[in-house]
ROVEX-968303 format. One line per field, with one value per residue: residue number from 0; x, y, z of N, C-alpha, C in turn. Coordinates in Angstrom, 1 decimal. Layout:
# residues N
k (NUM  ...);
n.xx (X  ...);
n.yy (Y  ...);
n.zz (Z  ...);
ca.xx (X  ...);
ca.yy (Y  ...);
ca.zz (Z  ...);
c.xx (X  ...);
c.yy (Y  ...);
c.zz (Z  ...);
# end
This chain:
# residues 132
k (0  1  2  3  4  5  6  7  8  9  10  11  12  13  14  15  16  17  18  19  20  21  22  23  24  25  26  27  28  29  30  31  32  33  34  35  36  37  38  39  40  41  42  43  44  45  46  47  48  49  50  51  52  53  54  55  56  57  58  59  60  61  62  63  64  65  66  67  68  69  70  71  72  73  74  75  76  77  78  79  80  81  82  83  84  85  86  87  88  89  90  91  92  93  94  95  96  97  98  99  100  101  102  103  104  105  106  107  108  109  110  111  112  113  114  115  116  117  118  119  120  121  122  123  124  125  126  127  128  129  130  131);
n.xx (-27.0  -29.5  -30.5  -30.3  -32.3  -34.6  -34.6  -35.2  -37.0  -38.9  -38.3  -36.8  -33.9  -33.6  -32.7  -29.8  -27.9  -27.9  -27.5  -24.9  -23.8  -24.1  -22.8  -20.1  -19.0  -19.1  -22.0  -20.8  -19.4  -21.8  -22.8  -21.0  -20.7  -23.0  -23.2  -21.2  -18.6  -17.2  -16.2  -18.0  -15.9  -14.7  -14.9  -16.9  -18.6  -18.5  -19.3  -22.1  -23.9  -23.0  -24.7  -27.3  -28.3  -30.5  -30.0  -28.7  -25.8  -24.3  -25.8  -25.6  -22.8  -22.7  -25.0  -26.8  -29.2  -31.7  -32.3  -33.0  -32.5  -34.5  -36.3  -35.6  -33.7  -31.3  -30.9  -29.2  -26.3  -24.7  -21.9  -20.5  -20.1  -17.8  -16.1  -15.2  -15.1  -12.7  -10.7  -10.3  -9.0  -6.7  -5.7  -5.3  -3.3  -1.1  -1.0  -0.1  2.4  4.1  4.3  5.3  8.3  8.8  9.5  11.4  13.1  13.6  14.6  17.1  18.0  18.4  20.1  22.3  22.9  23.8  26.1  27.6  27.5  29.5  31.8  32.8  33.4  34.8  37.4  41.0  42.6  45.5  47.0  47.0  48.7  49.4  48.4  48.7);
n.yy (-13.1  -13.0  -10.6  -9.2  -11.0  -10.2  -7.4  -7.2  -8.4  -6.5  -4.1  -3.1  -3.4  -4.7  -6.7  -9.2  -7.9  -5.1  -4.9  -5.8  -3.9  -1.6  -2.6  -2.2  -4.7  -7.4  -9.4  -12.1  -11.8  -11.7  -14.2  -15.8  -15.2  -15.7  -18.7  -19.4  -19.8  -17.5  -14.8  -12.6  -9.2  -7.0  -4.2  -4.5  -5.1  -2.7  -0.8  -1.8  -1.1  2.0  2.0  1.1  2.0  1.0  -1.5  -3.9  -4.0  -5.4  -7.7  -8.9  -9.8  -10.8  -11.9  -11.1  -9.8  -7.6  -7.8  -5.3  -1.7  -0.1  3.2  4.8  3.1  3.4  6.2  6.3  5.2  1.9  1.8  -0.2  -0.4  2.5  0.8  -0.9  1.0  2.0  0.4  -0.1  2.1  2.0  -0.1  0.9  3.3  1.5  0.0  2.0  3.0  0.8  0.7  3.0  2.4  -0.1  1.2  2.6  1.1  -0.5  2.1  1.9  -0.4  -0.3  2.1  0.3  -1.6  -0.2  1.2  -1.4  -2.1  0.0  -0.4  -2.7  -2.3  -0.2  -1.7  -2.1  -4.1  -4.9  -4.8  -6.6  -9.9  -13.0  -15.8  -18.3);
n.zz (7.2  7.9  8.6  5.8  4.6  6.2  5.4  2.9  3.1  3.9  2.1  2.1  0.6  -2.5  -4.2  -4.2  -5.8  -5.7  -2.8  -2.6  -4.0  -2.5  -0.4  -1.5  -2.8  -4.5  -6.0  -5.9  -3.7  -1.7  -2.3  -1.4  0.9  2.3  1.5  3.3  2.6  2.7  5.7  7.3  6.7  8.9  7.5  5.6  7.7  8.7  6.4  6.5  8.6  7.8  6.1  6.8  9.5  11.4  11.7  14.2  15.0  16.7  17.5  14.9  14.9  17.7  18.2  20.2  22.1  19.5  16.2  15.1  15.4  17.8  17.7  20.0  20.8  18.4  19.0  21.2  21.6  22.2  22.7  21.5  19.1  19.2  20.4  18.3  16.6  17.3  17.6  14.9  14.0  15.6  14.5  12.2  11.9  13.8  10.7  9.2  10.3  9.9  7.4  6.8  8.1  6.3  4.1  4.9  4.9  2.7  1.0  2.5  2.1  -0.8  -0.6  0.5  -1.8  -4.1  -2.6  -2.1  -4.7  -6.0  -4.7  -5.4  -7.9  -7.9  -7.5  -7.7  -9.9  -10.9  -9.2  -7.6  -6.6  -8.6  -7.9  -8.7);
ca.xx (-27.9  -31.0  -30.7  -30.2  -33.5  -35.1  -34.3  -35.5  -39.0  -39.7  -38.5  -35.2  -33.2  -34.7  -32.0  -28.1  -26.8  -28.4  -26.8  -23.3  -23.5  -24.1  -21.6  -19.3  -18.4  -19.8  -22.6  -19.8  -19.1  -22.5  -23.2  -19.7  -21.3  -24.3  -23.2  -20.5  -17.8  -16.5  -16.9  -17.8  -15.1  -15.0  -15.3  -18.3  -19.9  -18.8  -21.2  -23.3  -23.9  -23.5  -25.7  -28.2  -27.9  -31.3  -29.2  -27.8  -24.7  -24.0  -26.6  -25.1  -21.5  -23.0  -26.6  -27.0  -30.2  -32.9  -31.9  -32.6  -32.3  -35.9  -36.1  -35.0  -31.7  -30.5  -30.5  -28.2  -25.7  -24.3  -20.8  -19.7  -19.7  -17.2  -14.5  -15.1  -14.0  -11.2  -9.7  -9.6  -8.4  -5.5  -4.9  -4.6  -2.1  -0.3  -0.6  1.0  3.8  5.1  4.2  6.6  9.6  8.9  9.7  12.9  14.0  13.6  15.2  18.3  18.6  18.9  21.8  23.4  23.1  24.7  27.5  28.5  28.3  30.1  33.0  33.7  33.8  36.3  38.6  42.1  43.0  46.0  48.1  46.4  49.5  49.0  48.9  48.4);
ca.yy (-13.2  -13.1  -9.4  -9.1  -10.7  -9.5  -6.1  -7.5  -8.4  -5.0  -3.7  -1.6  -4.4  -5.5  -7.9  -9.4  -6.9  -4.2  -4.9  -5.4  -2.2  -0.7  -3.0  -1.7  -5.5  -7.9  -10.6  -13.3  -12.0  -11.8  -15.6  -16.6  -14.7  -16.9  -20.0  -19.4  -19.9  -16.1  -14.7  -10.9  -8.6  -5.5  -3.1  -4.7  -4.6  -1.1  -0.7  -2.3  -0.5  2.8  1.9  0.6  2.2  0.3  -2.3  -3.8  -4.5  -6.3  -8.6  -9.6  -10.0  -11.4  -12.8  -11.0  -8.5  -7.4  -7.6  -4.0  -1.1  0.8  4.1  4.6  2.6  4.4  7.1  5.9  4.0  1.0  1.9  -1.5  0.3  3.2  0.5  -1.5  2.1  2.5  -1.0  -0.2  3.4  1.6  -0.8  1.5  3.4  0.6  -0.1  3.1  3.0  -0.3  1.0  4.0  1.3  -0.8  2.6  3.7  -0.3  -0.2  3.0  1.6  -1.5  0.6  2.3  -0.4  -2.3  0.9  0.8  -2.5  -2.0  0.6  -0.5  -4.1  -2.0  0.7  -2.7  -2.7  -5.4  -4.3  -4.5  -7.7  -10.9  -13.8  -16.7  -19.2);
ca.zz (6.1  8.1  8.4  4.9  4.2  6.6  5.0  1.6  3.0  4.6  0.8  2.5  -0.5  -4.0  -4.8  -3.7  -6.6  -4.9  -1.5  -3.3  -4.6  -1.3  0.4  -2.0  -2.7  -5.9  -5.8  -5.9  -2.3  -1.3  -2.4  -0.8  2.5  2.4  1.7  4.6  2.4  3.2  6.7  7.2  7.3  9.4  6.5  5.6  8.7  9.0  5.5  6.6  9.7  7.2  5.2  7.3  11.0  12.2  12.1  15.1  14.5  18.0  17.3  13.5  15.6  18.6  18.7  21.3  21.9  18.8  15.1  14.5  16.8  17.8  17.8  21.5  21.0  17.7  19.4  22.5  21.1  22.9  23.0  20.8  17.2  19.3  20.4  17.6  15.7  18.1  17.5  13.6  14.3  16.2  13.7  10.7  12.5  13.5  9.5  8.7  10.8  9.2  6.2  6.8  8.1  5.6  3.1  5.1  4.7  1.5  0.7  3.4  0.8  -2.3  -0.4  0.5  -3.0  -4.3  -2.2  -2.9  -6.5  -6.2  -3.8  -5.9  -9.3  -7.6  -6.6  -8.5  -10.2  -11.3  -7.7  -6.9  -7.2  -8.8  -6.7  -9.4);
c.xx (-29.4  -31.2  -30.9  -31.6  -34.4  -35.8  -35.2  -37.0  -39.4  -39.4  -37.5  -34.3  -33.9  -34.1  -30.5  -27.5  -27.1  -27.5  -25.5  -23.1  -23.2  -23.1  -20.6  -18.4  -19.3  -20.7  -22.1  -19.3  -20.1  -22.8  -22.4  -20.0  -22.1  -24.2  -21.9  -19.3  -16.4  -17.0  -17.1  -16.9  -15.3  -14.9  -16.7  -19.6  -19.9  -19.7  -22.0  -23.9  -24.2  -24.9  -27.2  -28.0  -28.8  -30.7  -28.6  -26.7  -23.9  -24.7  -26.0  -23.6  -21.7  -24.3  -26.9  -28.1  -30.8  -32.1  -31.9  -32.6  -34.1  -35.7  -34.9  -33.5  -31.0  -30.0  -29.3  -27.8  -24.9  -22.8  -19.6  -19.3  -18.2  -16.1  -14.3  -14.1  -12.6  -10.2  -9.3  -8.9  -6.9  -5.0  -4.2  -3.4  -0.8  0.6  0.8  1.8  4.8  5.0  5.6  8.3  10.1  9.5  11.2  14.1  14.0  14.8  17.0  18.9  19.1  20.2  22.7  24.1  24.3  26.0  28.5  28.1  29.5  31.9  34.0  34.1  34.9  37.6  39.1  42.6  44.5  47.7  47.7  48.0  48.6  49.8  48.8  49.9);
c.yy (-13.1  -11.6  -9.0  -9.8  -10.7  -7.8  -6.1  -7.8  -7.4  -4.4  -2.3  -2.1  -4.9  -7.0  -8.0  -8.4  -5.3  -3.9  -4.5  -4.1  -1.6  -1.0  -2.6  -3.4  -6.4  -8.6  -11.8  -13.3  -12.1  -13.5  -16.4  -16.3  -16.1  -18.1  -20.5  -20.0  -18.6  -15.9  -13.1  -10.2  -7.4  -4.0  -3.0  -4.6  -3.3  -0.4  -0.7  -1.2  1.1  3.2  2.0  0.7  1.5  -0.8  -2.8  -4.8  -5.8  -7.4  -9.5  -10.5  -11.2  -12.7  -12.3  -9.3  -8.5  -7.1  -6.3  -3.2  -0.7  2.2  5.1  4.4  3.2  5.8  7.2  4.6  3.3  1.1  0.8  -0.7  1.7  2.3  -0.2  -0.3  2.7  1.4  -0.6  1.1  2.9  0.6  -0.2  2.4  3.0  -0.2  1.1  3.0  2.1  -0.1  2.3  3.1  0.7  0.2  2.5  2.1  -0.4  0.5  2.3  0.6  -1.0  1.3  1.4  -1.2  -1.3  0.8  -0.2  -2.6  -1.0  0.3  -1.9  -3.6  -0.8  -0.1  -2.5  -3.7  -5.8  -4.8  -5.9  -8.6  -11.9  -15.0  -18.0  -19.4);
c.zz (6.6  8.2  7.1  4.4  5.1  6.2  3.7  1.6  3.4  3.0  1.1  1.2  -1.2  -3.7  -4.3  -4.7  -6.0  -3.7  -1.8  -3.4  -3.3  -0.7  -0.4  -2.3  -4.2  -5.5  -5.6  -4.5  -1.3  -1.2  -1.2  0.9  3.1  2.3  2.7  4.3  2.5  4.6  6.3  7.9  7.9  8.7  6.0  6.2  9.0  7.9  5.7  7.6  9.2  6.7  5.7  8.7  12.3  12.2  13.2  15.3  15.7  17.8  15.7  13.9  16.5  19.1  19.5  21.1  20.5  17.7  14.7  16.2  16.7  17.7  18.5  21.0  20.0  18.5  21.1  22.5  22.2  23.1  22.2  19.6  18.1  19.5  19.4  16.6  16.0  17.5  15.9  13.2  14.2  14.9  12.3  11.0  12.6  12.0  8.7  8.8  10.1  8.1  5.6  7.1  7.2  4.6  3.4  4.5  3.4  0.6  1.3  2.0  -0.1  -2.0  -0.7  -1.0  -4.0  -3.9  -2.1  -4.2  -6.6  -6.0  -4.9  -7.5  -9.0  -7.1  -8.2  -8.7  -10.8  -10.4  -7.3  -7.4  -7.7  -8.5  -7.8  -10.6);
# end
């Protein structure tokens, strides 16, 4: 949040509905930010970071080094925003795949449901004795 009004006194942000917008997220998540009842998720900071590239996003993550970048350092990026984009690379990926499993299991079920309806409504009842 100090970035965020930081941003607001240079006059980069009017207002929290402003930001929302940008963060592509409501004012109800902006508040829930600030009063550190939500934390920031990594879609957000990847916004953020769109949105706002002077930004340094290591610094909002970490504390670590100059709230925005200078000139200089935008231009020779730090290498954190590349594994940071690799790690969510790999996870959507990862998402797919179980997303495709989850599909074929699915699909497997509906066989099988099938096949036992099928099998207990093709049983003779007919040939069966009666043991009673």
């Amino acid at each position: 949040m100090e970035v965020v009004e930081s941003l607001k006194g240079i006059g980069v942000i009017n207002d929290y509905v402003q930001l929302a917008a940008i963060l592509e997220t409501n004012k109800a998540g902006i508040s829930d930010i600030k009063s550190g009842r939500k934390k920031l998720s990594i879609e957000i900071l990847r916004r953020l970071k769109l949105s706002y590239p002077s930004v340094n996003i290591e610094w909002v993550i970490m504390g670590e080094g100059e709230m925005f970048h200078s000139q200089q350092q935008t231009a020779q990026p730090s290498g954190f925003e590349d594994k940071l984009l690799k790690v969510i690379q790999e996870k959507d990926t990862v998402i797919r795949e179980q997303a495709e499993d989850i599909g074929k299991l699915r699909e497997r079920i509906a066989q099988l449901q099938r096949e036992k309806g099928k099998n207990a409504s093709d049983a003779q009842t007919s040939n069966i004795a009666n043991a009673g």
